[in-house]
C-alpha positions as CSV (number, residue, x, y, z in Angstrom):
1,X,42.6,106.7,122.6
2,X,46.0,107.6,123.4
3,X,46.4,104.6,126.0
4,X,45.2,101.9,123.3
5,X,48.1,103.3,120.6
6,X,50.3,103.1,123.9
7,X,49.0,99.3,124.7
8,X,49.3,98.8,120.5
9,X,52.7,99.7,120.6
10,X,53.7,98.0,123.4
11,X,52.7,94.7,122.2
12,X,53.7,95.6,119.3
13,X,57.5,95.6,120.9
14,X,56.9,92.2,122.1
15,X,55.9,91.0,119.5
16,X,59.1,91.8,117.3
17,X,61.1,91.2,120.2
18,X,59.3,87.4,120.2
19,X,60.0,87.2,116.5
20,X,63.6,88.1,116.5
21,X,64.4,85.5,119.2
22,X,62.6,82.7,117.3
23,X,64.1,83.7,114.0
24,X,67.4,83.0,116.0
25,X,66.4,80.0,117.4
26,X,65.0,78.6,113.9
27,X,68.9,79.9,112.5
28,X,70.7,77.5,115.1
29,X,68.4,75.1,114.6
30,X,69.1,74.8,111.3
31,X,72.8,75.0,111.5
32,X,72.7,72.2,113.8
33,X,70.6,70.1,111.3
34,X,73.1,70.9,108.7
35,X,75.7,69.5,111.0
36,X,73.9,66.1,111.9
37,X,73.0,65.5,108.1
38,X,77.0,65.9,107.4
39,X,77.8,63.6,110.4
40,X,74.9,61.3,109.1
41,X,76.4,61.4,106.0
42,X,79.8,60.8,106.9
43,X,79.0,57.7,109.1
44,X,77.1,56.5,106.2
45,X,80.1,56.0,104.0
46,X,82.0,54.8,107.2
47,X,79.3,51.7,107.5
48,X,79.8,51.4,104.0
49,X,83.5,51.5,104.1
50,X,83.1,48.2,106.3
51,X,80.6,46.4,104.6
52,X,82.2,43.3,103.4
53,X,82.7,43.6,99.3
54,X,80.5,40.0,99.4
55,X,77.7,41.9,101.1
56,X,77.6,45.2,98.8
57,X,75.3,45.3,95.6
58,X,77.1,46.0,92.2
59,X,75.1,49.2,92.0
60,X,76.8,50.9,94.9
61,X,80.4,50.2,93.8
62,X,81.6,53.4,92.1
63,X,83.5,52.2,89.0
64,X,87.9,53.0,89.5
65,X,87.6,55.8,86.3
66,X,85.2,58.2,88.3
């Protein structure tokens, strides 16, 4: 009985060892995301930025007031 709680336990390590180390990966993961969607975002308005006026729709001029 006392080797099974042992063998429990010892998985039981591993297993929280496993889950830290993905919890870490999913963190940088996401940071990383965050920083493509800003860089997406940024080169979005870029391309925008050198769309001809001729080309834009009216809807995505931003009116001078806002």
């Amino acid at each position: 009985m006392e080797s099974r709680q042992v063998e429990l336990e010892i998985k039981l390590s591993y297993a929280e060892d496993l889950l830290d180390e993905l919890n870490r990966v999913v963190y940088r993961q996401q940071a990383r995301i965050e920083s493509l969607e800003e860089r997406v975002r940024l080169l979005a308005r870029l391309v925008d930025e050198m769309t001809p006026p001729e080309r834009r729709a009216p809807v995505d001029e931003i009116p001078p007031h806002y």
